[in-house]
MDAnalysis code that builds the backbone (N, CA, C; Angstrom):
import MDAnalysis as mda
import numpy as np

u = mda.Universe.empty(153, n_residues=51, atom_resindex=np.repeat(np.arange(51), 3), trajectory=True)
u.add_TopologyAttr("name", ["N", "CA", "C"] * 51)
u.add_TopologyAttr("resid", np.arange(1, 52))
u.add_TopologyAttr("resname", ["UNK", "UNK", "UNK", "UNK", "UNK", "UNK", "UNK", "UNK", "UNK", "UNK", "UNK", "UNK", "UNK", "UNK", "UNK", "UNK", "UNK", "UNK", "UNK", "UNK", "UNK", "UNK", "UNK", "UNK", "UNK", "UNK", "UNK", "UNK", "UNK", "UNK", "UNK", "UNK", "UNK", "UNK", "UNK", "UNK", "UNK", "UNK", "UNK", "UNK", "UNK", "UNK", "UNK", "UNK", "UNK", "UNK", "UNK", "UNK", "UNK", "UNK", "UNK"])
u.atoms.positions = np.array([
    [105.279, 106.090, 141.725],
    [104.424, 105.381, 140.792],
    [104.463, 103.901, 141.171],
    [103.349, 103.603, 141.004],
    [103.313, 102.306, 141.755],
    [103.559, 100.891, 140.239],
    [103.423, 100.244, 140.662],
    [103.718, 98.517, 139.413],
    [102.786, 99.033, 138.762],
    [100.947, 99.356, 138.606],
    [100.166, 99.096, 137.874],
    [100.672, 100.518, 136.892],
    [100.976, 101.697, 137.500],
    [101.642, 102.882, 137.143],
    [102.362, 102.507, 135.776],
    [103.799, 101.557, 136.088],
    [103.984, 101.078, 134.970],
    [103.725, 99.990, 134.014],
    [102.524, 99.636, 134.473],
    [102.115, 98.917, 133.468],
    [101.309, 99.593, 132.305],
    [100.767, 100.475, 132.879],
    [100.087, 101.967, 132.176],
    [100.888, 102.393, 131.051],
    [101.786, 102.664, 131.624],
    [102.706, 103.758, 131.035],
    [103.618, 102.598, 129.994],
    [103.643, 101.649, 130.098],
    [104.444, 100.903, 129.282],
    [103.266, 100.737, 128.120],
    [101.660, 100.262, 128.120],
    [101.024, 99.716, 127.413],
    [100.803, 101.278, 126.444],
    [101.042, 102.644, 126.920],
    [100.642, 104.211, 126.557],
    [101.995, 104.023, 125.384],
    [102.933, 103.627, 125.530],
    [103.931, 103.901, 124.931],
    [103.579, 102.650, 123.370],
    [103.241, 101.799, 123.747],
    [103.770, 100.647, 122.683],
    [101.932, 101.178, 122.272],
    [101.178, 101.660, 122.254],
    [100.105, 101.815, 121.240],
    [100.309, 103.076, 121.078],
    [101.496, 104.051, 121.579],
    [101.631, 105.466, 120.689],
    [102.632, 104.858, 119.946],
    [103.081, 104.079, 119.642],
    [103.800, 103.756, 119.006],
    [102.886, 102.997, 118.030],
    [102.441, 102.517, 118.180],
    [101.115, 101.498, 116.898],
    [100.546, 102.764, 116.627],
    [99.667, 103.687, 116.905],
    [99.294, 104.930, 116.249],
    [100.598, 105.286, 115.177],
    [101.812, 106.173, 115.581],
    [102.871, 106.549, 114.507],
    [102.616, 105.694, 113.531],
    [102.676, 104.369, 113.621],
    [103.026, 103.506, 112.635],
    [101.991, 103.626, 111.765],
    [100.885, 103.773, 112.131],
    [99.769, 103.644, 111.345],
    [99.530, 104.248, 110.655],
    [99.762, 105.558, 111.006],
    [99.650, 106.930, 110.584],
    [101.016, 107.228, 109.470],
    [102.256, 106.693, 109.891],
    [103.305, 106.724, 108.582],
    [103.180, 105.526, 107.601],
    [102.255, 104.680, 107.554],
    [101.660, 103.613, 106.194],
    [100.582, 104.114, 105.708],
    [99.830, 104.813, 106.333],
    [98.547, 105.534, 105.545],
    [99.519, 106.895, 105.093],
    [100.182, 107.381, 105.094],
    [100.929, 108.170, 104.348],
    [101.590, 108.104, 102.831],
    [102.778, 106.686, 103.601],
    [103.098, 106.256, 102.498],
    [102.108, 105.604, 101.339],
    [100.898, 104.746, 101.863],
    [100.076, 104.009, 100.911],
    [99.214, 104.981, 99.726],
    [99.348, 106.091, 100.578],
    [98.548, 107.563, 100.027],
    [99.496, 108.110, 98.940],
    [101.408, 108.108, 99.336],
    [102.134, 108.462, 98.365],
    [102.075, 107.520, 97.122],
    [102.207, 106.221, 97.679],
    [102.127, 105.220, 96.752],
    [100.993, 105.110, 95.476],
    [99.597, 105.847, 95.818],
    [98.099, 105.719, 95.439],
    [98.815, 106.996, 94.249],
    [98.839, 107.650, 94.378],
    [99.322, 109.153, 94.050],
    [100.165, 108.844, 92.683],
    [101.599, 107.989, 93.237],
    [102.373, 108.255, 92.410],
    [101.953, 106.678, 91.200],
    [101.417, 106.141, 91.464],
    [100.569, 105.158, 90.789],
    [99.458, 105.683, 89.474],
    [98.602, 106.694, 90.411],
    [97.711, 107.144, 89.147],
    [98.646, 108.203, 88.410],
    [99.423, 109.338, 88.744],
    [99.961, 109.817, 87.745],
    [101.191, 109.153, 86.772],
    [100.876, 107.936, 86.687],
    [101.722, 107.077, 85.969],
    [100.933, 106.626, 85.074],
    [99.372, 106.208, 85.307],
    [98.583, 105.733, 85.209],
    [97.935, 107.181, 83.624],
    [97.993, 108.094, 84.267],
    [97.657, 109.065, 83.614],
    [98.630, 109.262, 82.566],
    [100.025, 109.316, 82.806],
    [101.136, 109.551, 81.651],
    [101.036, 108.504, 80.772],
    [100.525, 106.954, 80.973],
    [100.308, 106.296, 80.150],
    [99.619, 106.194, 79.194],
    [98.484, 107.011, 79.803],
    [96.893, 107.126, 79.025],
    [96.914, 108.355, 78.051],
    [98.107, 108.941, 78.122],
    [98.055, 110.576, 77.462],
    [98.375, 110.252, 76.219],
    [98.033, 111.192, 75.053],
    [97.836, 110.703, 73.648],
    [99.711, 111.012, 73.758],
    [100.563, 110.230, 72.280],
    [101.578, 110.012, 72.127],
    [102.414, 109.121, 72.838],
    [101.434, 108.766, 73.916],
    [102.368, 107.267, 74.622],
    [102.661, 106.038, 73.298],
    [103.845, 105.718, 73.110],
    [103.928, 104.753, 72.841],
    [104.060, 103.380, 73.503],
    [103.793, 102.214, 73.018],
    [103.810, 100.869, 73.911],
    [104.814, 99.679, 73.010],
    [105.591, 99.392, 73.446],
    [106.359, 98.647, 73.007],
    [106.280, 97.196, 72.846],
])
C-alpha cells in the first residue's frame, strides 16, 4: 500500500467514526424526545397534582 493508500484508509476510519457518532446522538436525542413526552403526558393526566 502505497502513502496515498494510507491516507485513504486513515480519512475511511475517522468519518466511520463521525458516522457511529452520529448515529449514537440521533439515538440518544430520540431516547431523550421519548422519555420527555411521556413525562409530558404523565403530567397532563387527570389527578396530577402541581405544587
Amino acid at each position: 500500500m502505497g502513502p496515498w493508500g494510507y491516507v485513504a484508509l486513515a480519512y475511511g476510519i475517522v468519518w466511520g467514526a463521525i458516522v457511529v457518532y452520529w448515529f449514537s446522538l440521533k439515538r440518544r436525542y430520540r431516547d431523550a424526545e421519548n422519555e420527555l413526552n411521556r413525562l409530558r403526558s404523565l403530567e397532563a393526566a387527570p389527578g396530577h397534582e402541581q405544587n
